[in-house]
N, C-alpha and C positions, 0 to 999 in steps of 0.2 A: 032581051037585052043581054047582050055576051058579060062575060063576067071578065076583069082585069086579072090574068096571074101575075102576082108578082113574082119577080125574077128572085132566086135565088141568090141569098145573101153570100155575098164574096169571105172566102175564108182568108181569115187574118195573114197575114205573113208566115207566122211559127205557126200556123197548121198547116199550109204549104207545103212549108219544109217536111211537116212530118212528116204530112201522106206521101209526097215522094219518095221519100227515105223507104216507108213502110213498101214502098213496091220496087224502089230498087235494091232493096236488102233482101226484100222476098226472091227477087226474079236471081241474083245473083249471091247474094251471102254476103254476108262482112269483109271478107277479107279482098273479095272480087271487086267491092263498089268504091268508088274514088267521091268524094264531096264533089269534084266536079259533076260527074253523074248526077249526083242528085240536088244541086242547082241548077240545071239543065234540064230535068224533069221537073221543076216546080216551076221552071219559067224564069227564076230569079238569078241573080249574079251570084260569084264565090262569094265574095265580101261581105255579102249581107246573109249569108247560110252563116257563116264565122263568125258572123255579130252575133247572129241569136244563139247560137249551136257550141262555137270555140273548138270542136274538134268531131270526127267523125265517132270516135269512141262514145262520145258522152250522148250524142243522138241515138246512136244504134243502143245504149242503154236505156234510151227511154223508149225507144221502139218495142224492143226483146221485151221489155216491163209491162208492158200493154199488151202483148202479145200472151204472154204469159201469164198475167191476172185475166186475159180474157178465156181463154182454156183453162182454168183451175175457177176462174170464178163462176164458171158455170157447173161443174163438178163438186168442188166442195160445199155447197152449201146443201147438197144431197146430200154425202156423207156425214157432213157433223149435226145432221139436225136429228135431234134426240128423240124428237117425235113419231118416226118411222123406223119400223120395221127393219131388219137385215133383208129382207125378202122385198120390203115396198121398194128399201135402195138401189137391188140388184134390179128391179125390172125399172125403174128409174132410168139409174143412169145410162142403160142404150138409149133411150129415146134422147134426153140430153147430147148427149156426144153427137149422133146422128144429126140431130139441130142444128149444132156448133158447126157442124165438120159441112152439113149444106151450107150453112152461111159463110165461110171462112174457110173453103176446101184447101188452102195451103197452111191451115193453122198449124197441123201436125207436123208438117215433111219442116216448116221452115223450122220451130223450135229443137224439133231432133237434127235436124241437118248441123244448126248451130250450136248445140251443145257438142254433137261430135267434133264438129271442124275446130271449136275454140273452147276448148272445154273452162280454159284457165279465164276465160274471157267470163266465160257464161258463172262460176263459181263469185268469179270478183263484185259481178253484178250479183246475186244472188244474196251475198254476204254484206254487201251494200246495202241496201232496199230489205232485208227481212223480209222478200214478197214469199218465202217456200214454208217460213214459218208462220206468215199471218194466212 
């Protein structure tokens, strides 16, 4: 007897919007991508990206913050754990990064691309969110 797969649960509206954002911000930067763009990549209209979002700034905040906790949250928990070694860390963390960087091969270029291109952007979030000190 064949087994039923169920269809994969439809993501909400505002994760939509994210994942679009998160690849038209990857493919193009901040300063390149229009909110049209990425209502048009999620399938959905301007006005309803502006309802949940209010502005491309405060999305691309939340992007870069994900973006960012996911490359340091894979790292720092190697480095501050008291438990190991200087030496268990240093052979560590290649195998981490190498992980991260298979799964996520734009993680690097997009974070440093965006710090460079908008450094005052990347600081304002930074200084926002406390994500460099936690």
């Amino acid at each position: 007897m064949a087994r039923k797969v169920k269809p994969a649960p439809d993501l909400s509206t505002e994760e939509k919007i994210k994942e679009a954002a998160k690849k038209v911000f990857t493919q193009k930067g901040y300063f390149a991508t229009r909110t049209r763009d990425i209502a048009e990549e999620a399938g959905l209209n301007l006005a309803l990206l502006n309802y949940y979002f209010r502005s491309k700034e405060k999305l691309f905040e939340i992007v870069m913050l994900e973006k960012v906790q996911k490359f340091f949250g894979v790292l720092l928990p190697v480095l501050n754990n008291p438990a190991t070694t200087l030496e268990e860390k240093m052979e560590s963390i290649p195998d981490k990064y190498i992980d991260l960087i298979l799964e996520n091969p734009d993680l690097p270029i997009f974070i440093m691309s965006e710090v460079r291109n908008s450094p005052d952007l990347f600081i304002k979030i930074a200084n926002n969110k406390n994500f460099l000190r936690e």
